[in-house]
N, C-alpha and C positions, 0 to 999 in steps of 0.2 A: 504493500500500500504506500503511495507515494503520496504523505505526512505534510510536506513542501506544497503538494500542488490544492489537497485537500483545504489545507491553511489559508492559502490563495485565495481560494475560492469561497469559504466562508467570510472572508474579511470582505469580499468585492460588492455583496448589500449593504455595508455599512459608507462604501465610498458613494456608492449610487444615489445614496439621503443625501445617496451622489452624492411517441409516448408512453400513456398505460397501458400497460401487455394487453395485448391483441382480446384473450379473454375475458379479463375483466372488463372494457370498454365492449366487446359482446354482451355479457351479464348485464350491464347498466342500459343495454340500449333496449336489451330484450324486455326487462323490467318498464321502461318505461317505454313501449309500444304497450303491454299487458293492461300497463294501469291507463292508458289514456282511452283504449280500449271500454273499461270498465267504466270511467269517467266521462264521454266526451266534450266535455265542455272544459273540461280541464286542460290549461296550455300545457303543448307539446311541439317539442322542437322538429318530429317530424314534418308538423303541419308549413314549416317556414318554407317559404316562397324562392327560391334560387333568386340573387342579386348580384349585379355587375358592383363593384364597388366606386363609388362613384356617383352612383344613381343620383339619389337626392342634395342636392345645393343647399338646404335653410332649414330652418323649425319655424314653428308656427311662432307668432308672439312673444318675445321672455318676459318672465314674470321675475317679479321683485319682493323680497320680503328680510323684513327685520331680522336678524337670528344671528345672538351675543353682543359681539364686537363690532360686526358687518352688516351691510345692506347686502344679499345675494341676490345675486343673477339669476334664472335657472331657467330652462327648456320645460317643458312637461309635454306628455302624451300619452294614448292611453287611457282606459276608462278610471276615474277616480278612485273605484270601488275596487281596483283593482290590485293585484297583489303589487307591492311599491320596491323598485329597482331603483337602488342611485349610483349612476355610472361617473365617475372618476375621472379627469383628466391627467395629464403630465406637464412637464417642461421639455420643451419650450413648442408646446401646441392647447390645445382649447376644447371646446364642448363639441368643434364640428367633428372629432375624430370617431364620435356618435352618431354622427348625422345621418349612416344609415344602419347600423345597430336599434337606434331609438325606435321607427316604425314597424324594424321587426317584431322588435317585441310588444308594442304596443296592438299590432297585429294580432298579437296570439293571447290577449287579456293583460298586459302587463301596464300598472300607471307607471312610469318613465318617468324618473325626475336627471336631470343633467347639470350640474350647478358650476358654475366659473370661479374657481380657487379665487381666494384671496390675491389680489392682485393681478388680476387677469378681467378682462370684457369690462363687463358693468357693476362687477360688485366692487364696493365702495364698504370702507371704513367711516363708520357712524362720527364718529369723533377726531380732527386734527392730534389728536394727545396721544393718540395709542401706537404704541409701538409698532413698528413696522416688523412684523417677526414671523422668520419663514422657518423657523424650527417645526421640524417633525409634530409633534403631540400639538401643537397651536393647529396646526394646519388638520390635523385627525379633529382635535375639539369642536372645530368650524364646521364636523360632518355631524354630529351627533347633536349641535345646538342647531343646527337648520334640521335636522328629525325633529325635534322638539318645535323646530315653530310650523311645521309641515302637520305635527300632531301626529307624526308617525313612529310607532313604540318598537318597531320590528321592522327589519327592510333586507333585501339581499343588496351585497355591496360589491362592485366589480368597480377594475380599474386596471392601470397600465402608469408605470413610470410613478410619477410621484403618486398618481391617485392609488398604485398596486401598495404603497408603503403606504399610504393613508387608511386601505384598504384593511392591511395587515395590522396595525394600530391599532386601529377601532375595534377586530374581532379578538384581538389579543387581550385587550383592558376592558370591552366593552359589549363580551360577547353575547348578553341578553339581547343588544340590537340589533344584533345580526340570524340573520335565518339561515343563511350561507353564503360565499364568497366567490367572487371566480379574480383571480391573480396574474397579472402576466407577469412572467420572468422570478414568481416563486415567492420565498419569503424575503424580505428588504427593511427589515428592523434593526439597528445599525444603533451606534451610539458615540458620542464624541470620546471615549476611550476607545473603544475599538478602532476610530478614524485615526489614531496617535501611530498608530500598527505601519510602518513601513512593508510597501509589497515590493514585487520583483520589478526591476527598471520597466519591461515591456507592458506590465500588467498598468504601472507610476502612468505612461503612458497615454493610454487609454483615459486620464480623468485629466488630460491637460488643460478643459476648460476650467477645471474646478479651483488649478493653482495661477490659473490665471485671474479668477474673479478673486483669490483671493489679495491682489495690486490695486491701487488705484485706477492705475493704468486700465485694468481690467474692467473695473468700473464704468468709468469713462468710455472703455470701447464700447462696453457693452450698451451703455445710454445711447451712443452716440451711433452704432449699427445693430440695434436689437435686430429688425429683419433679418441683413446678410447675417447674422449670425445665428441666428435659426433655421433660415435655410440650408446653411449649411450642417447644420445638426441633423437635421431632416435627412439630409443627403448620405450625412457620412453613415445614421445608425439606420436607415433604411437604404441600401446600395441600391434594390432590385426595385425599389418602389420609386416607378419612372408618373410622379405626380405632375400636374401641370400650376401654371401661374396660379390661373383662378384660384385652385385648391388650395395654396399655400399662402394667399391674399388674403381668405376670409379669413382664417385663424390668426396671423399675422397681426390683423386690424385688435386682435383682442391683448397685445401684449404695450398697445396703446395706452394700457390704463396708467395713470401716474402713480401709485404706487407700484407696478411689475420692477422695476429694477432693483428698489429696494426690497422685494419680499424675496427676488431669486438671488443677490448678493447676500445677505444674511443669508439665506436657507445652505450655501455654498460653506462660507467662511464660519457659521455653526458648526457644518459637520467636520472640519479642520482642530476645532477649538480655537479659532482665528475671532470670533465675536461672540459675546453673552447670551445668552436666553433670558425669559423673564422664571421668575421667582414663581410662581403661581404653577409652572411646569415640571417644576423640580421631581415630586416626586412620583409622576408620572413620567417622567424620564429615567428616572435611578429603577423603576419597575420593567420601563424598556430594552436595558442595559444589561437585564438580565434574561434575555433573550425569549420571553416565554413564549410557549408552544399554543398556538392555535387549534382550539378543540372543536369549532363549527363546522361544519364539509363544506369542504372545499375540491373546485380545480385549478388548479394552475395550469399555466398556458407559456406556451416558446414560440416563436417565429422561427423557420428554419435561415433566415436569413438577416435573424437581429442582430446589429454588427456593432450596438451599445454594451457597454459593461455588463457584464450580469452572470450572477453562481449555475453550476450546474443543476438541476434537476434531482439528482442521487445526491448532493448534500444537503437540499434541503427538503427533503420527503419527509423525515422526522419529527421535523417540526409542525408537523399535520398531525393531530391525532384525531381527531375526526375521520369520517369516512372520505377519504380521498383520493383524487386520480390526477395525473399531468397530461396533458396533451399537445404534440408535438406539430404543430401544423407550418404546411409543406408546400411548396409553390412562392416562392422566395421572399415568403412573408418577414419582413423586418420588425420593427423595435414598435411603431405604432398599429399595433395588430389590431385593435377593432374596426381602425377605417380601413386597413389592406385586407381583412379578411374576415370583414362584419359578418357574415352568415357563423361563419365558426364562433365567432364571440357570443353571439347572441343564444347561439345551440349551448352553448357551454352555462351560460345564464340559465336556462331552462330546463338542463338535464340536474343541475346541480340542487334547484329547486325541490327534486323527486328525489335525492340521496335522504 
């Protein structure tokens, strides 16, 4: 067992705070034909409609609501009454990477909420005075105070990139609110000791934007070319995802918010121990630090073509103890996998539902 590479690899979720054997994914698929069968009116991912990725350009209206610290953003679709999915974004992209995940499921009985992180689109900070703070656990908080102003006690929670550790967060500390999860790229609970951890040059590599935001300079570039430098992120962690202008304009338009530079330079120089957290996270962080295991079912999900940091699959299966599956999807799916490979994401949402 090579000790070195294992080591690697579990350290590489904490940088990023920056499949299942053929039988079993038989067994779960047989189970749920069986039961939707017995049910039909019960959503099922069989019933989902084959979709060119791409398809849909917009969501209906965003709606606005109070919840903590924030004024949020959010998408919705979906019948109200319906079982409640809050899908997750990342950095440095937006709510469109939903944009057609959302009517699938919305499709098949699901209410859809889609919310724009702090510092991104239209959500706004209530008050000039509050800390601009992209730490982990603030950023998970901000999911479970808009459940609370949504009046939603229980939700399945999927995401990718930052939303997949926002993800992992909430079912970790919080998992009465969660029904189940679907994760891309696995578990990403990380902590500013573990970020202290030097990795191998090639691996140091790999996170050159993060030592760069850690500079003023970095700063500065980054105010000063958020776009190029998102698209460029686009490009480098999705190789094979040949997007066009338009696609990468609408989401673009959402990094317009005037706080976005200061939520993703903190969120950066945090995970370094280069800049403070607030007080009020503390022991919600010292909780996180000690790695705990997620006991809601879960899937986890990999692009075979995500060309972003990210641990293998076999190191962190463990940390699932719930009924769990990974799924390996294939067609040179990169780093933002709900928009390159929306039908799988949304099947994943739906099958995980029935676990």
């Amino acid at each position: 067992m090579n000790t070195t590479k294992i080591a690697e690899q579990m350290n590489q979720p904490r940088r990023y705070f920056v499949g299942a054997a053929a039988i079993t994914a038989a067994a779960a698929q047989l189970g749920i034909i069986g039961s939707a069968a017995a049910q039909p009116d019960k959503p099922s991912a069989k019933r989902l409609p084959p979709i060119k990725p791409g398809t849909h350009t917009s969501f209906g209206p965003l709606k606005q609501i109070d919840a903590g610290v924030l004024n949020v953003a959010y998408a919705e679709a979906g019948p109200a009454s319906g079982p409640p999915v809050l899908l997750l974004h990342g950095w440095p992209y937006d709510i469109y990477s939903f944009v057609d995940v959302s009517p699938l499921l919305a499709s098949a009985g699901y209410r859809v909420i889609v919310p724009y992180l702090r510092g991104y689109g239209t959500t706004r900070f209530l008050s000039n005075d509050t800390v601009r703070n992209g730490q982990p656990s603030a950023i998970a908080s901000d999911t479970t105070t808009l459940m609370d102003a949504l009046k939603i006690e229980k939700a399945i929670l999927a995401g990718f990139d930052w939303g997949a550790r926002t993800v992992n967060i909430v079912s970790a500390l919080w998992p009465e609110r969660c029904k189940a999860t679907v994760s891309v790229s696995g578990y990403l609970i990380g902590s500013q000791e573990a970020g202290k951890m030097p990795l191998p040059p090639r691996a140091e590599l790999e996170w050159w934007y993060q030592f760069y935001f850690a500079t003023e300079r970095g700063r500065l570039g980054y105010e000063k070319y958020r776009h190029d430098f998102s698209k460029l992120i686009w490009q480098l962690a999705s190789p094979k995802w040949h997007f066009d202008d338009a696609t990468f304009d609408r989401s673009a338009a959402a990094f317009d918010n005037a706080d976005h530079v200061a939520i993703v330079i903190h969120n950066y120089r945090w995970r370094l121990g280069l800049a403070e957290g607030e007080s009020k996270y503390d022991e919600l962080e010292k909780r996180l630090a000690a790695g705990p295991v997620i006991t809601v079912p879960t899937i986890t999900m990999e692009g075979d073509a995500n060309s972003a940091p990210h641990p293998e699959p076999s190191v962190y299966a463990k940390k699932f103890s719930g009924k769990y599956e990974h799924r390996l999807i294939k067609g040179g799916v990169g780093h933002n996998l709900p928009q390159e490979a929306p039908k799988a994401f949304a099947e994943a949402i739906i099958d995980v539902a029935e676990f």
